[in-house]
VMD Tcl script that draws the C-alpha trace (Angstrom):
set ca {
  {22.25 54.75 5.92}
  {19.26 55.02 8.57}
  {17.69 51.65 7.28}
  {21.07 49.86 7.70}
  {21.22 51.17 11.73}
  {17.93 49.78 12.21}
  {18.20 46.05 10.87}
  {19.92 43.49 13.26}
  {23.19 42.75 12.13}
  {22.81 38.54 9.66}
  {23.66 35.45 11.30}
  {26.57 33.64 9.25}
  {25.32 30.79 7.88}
  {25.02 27.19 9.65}
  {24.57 23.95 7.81}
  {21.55 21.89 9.33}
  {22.69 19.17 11.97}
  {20.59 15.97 11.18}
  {20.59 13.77 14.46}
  {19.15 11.02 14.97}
  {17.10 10.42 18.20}
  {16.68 7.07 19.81}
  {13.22 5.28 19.86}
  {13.03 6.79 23.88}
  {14.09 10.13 22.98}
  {11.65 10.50 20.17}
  {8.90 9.28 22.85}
  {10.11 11.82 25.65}
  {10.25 14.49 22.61}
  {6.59 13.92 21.59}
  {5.31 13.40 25.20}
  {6.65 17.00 25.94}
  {4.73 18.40 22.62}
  {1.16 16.55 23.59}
  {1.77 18.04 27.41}
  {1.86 21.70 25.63}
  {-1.04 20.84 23.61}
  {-0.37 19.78 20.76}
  {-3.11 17.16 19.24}
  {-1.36 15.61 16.58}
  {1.74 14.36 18.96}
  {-1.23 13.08 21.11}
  {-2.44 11.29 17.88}
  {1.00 10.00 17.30}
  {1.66 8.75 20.84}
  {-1.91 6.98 20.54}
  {-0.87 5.53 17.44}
  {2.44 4.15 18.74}
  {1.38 3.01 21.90}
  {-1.64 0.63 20.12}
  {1.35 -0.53 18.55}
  {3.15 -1.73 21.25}
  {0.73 -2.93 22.79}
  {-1.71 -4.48 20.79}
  {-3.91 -6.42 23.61}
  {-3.61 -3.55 26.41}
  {-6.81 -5.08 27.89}
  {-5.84 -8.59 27.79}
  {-7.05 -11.23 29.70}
  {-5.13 -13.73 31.73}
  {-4.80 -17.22 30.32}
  {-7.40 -19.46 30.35}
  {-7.11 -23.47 30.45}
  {-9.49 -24.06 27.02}
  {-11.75 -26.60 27.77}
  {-13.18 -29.46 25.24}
  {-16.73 -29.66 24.83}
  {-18.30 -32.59 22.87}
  {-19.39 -32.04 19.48}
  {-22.67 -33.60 18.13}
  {-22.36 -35.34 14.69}
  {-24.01 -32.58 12.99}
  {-21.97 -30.06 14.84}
  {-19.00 -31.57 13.35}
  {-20.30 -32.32 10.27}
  {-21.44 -28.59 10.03}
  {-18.03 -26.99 10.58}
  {-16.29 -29.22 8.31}
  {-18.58 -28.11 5.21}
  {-17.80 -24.57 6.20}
  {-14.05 -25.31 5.79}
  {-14.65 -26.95 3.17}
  {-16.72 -24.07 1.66}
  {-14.11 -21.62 2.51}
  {-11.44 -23.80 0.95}
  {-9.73 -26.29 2.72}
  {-9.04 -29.19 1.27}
  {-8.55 -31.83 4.20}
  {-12.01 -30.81 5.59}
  {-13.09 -31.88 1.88}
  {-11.85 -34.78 1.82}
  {-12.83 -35.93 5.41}
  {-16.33 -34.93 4.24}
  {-15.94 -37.06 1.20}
  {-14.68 -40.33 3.62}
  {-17.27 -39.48 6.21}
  {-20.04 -39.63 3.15}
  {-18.81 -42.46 2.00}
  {-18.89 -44.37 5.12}
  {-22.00 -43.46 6.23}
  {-23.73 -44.29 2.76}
  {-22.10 -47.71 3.20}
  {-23.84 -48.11 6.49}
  {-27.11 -46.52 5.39}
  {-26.78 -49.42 2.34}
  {-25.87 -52.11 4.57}
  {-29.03 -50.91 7.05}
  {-31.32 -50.91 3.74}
  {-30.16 -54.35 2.59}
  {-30.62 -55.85 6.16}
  {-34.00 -54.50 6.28}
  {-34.97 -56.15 3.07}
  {-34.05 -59.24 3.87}
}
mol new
graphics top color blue
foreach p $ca { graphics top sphere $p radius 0.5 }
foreach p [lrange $ca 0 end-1] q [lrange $ca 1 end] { graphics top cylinder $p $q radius 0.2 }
display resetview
């Protein structure tokens, strides 16, 4: 009967209480655990702060201005949409061939004549 004086006397048993914390609470709850220490709740607080905020350094708006394209400039990025699968930017380069091998005809014939 020693052994049995020595041991603290059971708790009865309690079922688990699930609750379930608001997004804020869960914050404060992890912001408390990173203060101790803890480097994985620092992790997780990185993780969900890049979340919400995706741009934190972001820059305020600028106007976007135009800037003139040359022909070949133009005709460059439409053959790489075109390459990369778009079909309008095929088929403007198919109109804009077309039209200019008119012209380059009707230059030829001129010149010949």
């Amino acid at each position: 009967m020693g052994d049995e004086e020595k041991k603290p006397p059971k708790k009865p048993y309690e079922t688990p209480i699930a609750t379930q914390l608001t997004r804020e609470q869960a914050k404060l709850k992890l912001m408390g655990r990173a203060m101790m220490g803890s480097e994985e709740a620092k992790e997780l607080l990185d993780i969900l702060f890049a979340q919400e905020n995706p741009h934190p350094e972001k820059r305020p708006y600028e106007k976007p201005t135009a800037t003139r394209l040359t022909r070949e400039q133009a005709r460059m990025r439409l053959m790489g949409q075109a390459m990369i699968g778009s079909r309008a930017a095929k088929e403007l380069l198919e109109i804009l061939f077309k039209e200019e091998n008119q012209v380059n005809d009707d230059m030829e014939g001129k010149k010949s004549a």
